[in-house]
C-alpha positions, -999 to +999 in steps of 0.1 A: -719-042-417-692-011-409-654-030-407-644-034-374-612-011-379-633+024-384-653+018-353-622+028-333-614+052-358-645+067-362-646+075-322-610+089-325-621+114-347-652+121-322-628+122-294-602+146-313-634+171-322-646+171-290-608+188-276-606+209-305-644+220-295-635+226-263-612+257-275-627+269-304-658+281-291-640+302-264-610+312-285-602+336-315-604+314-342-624+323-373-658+324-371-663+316-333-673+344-315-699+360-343-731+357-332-755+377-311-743+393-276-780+381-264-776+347-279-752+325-254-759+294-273-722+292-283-710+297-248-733+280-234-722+246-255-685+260-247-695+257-207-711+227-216-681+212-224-658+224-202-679+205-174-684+176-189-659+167-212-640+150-184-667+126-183-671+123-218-633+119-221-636+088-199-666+072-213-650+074-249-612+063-237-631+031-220-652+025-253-616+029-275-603+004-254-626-023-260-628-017-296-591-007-304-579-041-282-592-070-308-574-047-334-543-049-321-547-086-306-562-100-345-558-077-370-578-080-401-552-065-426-519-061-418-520-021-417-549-020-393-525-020-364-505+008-375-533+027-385-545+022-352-515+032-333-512+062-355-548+076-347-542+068-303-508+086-312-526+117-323-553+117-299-526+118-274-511+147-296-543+164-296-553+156-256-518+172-251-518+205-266-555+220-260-551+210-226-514+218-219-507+241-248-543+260-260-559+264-227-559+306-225-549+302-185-515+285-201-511+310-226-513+338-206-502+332-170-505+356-139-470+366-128-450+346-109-428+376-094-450+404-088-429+435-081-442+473-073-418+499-067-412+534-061-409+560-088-374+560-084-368+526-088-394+528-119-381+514-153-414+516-167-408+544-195-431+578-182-450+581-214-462+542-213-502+540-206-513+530-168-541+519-148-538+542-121-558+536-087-559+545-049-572+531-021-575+543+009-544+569+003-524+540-015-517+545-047-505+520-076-503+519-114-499+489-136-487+493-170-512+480-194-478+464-213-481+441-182-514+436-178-526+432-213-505+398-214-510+392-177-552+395-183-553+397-146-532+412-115-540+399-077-531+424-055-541+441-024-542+483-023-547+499+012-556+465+030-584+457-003-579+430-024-581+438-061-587+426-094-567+443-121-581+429-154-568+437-190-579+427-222-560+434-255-582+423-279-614+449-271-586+475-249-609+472-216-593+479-185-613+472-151-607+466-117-631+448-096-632+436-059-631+401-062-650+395-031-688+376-038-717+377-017-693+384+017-669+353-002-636+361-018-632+345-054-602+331-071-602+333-108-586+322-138-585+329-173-610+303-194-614+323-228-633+349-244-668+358-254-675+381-279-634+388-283-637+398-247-613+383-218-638+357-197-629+346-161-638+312-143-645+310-104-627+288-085-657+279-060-685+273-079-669+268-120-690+303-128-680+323-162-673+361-162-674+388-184-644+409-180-662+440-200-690+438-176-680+423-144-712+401-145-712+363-145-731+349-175-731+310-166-734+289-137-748+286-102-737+325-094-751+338-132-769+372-125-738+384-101-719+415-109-688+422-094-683+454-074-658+476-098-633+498-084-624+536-100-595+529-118-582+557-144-563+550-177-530+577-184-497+580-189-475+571-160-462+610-160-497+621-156-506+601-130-475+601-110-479+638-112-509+634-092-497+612-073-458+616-062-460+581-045-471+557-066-457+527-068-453+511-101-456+473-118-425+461-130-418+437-156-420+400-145-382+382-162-404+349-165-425+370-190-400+390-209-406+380-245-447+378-239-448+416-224-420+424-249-441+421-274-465+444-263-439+475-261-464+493-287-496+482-278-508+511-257-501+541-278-519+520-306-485+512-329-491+477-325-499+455-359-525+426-361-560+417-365-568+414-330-552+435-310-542+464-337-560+498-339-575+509-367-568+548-368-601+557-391-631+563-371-660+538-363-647+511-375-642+479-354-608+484-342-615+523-337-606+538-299-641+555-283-643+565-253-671+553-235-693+568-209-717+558-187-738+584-171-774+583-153-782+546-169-771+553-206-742+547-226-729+569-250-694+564-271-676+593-287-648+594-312-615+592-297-599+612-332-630+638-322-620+643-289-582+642-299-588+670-325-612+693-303-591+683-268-628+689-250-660+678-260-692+684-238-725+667-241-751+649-218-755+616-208-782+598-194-796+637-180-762+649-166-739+673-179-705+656-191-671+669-207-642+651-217-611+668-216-579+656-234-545+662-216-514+678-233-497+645-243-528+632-262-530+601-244-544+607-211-579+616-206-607+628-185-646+630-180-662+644-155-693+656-146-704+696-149-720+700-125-701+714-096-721+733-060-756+731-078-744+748-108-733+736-147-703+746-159-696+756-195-660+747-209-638+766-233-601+751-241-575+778-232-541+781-241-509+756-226-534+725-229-555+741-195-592+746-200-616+774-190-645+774-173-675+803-191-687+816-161-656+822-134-626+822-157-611+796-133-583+774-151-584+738-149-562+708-159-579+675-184-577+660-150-605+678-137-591+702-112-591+739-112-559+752-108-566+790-102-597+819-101-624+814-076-627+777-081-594+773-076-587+736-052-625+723-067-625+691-079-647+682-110-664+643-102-653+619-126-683+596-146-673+562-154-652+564-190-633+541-204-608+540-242-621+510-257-623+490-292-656+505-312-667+466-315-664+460-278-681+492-265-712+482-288-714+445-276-716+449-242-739+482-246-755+479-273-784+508-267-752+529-267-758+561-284-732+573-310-718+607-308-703+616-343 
């Protein structure tokens, strides 16, 4: 016959593991976010919890009572109480900080003072990495110091709301319309999948990938969220575009969190998650990531950084990639321009060339003199991310060495 003190210590221990579950599937920690992109069993038992461990919570508090109170009221050996009273103690200890402390909407919190200004107001340094976008003639960039600790900006550009979603750990910027089915969604940080940044709806409790926009669990799984053009450069490059930005400023509440991004987006940053790793193909590699026509390709960001323009084809249409003078900001566009393909050469001053008029034209896709002089090139969905992000969440990509 089991001793009647471990019966409340045994379900102390169930109730502890079944907190600590609650985060470790959905977390960083080691081991839990290997398996197969295909297989959701993990996050499946990780949504599982979420909506039931209240319940379960309950249940097991009500059982502890009844079996902890005859410990307390006759104990068999004098140390039974205090054993006891150490184990609720660390429950309580355990209750406190996955729920107050580990939760990844706690750890990284939207801002509290959200401030856009003008360029001259800007304190954001000019050579700091934005995601730039413009809607409906009003432009806005958010520093992706900000946003990587933030994991998501509200805000509303040209009378649209917006979604601006960051996430450090596989370098994915998107920006989504955060309107469902005709119904706008609130969302908050839950965790990750795969090391990548996953969002809970407010209405219905669904699960998100931020990578992909689509919702993976619960009663709205199969949506994708609508995703917005949004372009990755420095904030020189895109405020040379566009003269009247306005700009994300630092929120105070948040100093020491964004402070401690100040290197993260020209790479500089140390650490197993959120670090680059400046050899090619290797997990924490930068590609760049295209998708074209239904297919996915990733090229080398080094490649592209050595050459300044690749071309290739993706998914049937013509695409080049053209690196801008500062090495950071990017562009890749289609070459195919008034029924006709254009061929690229890289000219001198960091301009580019195209074979057949000579016109001149900047990495951001516009030709600045010749006889195509004013044309714009039309950009293809391209993103800088992690090598082992790109391949999760496409993983037919094809692999331009």
């Amino acid at each position: 016959m089991i001793p009647r003190i471990w019966k409340p210590v045994c379900l102390l221990l169930v109730l502890m593991l079944l907190e600590v579950a609650r985060v470790y599937f959905i977390m960083p920690f080691p081991g839990s976010q290997l398996d197969d992109t295909a297989n959701l069993s993990r996050v499946q038992l990780a949504y599982w919890l979420h909506q039931y461990a209240p319940w379960v919570r309950l249940v097991g508090i009500l059982a502890l009572i009844m079996l902890v109170a005859p410990v307390l009221a006759r104990p068999a050996r004098p140390w039974h109480r205090g054993l006891v009273l150490v184990g609720v103690l660390l429950y309580a200890a355990v209750l406190y900080m996955v729920n107050e402390q580990m939760m990844a909407d706690r750890m990284f919190q939207q801002p509290r003072t959200k401030r856009l200004v003008s360029l001259s107001q800007n304190r954001i340094p000019m050579n700091k990495l934005v995601l730039g976008l413009i809607e409906n003639g009003d432009a806005r960039a958010y520093p992706l110091q900000l946003i990587g600790y933030h994991h998501q900006v509200r805000d509303t550009i040209g009378g649209k709301p917006v979604m601006i979603t960051y996430c450090t750990v596989c370098r994915t910027g998107r920006v989504f319309d955060p309107v469902v089915a005709g119904k706008p969604e609130t969302f908050r940080l839950v965790g990750m999948d795969h090391f990548n940044a996953m969002f809970e709806d407010e209405r219905t409790g669904s699960w998100w990938r931020q990578a992909t926009g689509e919702a993976i669990l619960g009663p709205q799984k199969g949506q994708i969220l609508t995703e917005l053009p949004a372009r990755q450069m420095t904030l020189a490059a895109w405020s040379g575009e566009h003269p009247t930005t306005l700009v994300m400023q630092p929120d105070p509440a948040f100093k020491e969190e964004t402070d401690s991004l100040a290197t993260y987006d020209l790479g500089l940053k140390r650490g197993k998650l959120t670090g680059r790793d400046v050899a090619s193909w290797h997990d924490k590699s930068w590609v760049v990531g295209v998708l074209a026509g239904g297919d996915a390709t990733a090229f080398d960001w080094n490649d592209l950084a050595k050459k300044r323009l690749i071309q290739h084809t993706v998914g049937g249409q013509p695409v080049v990639l053209m690196m801008a003078p500062d090495s950071l900001s990017f562009g890749a566009f289609s070459r195919q321009l008034g029924g006709q393909t254009l061929t690229f050469s890289q000219g001198s001053n960091g301009w580019f060339s195209d074979v057949k008029t000579g016109s001149v034209w900047n990495a951001q896709g516009r030709a600045l003199s010749g006889p195509l002089a004013g044309q714009q090139l039309s950009p293809v969905r391209a993103y800088q991310e992690f090598w082992h992000s790109w391949r999760s969440f496409h993983p037919a990509t094809r692999q331009l060495r």
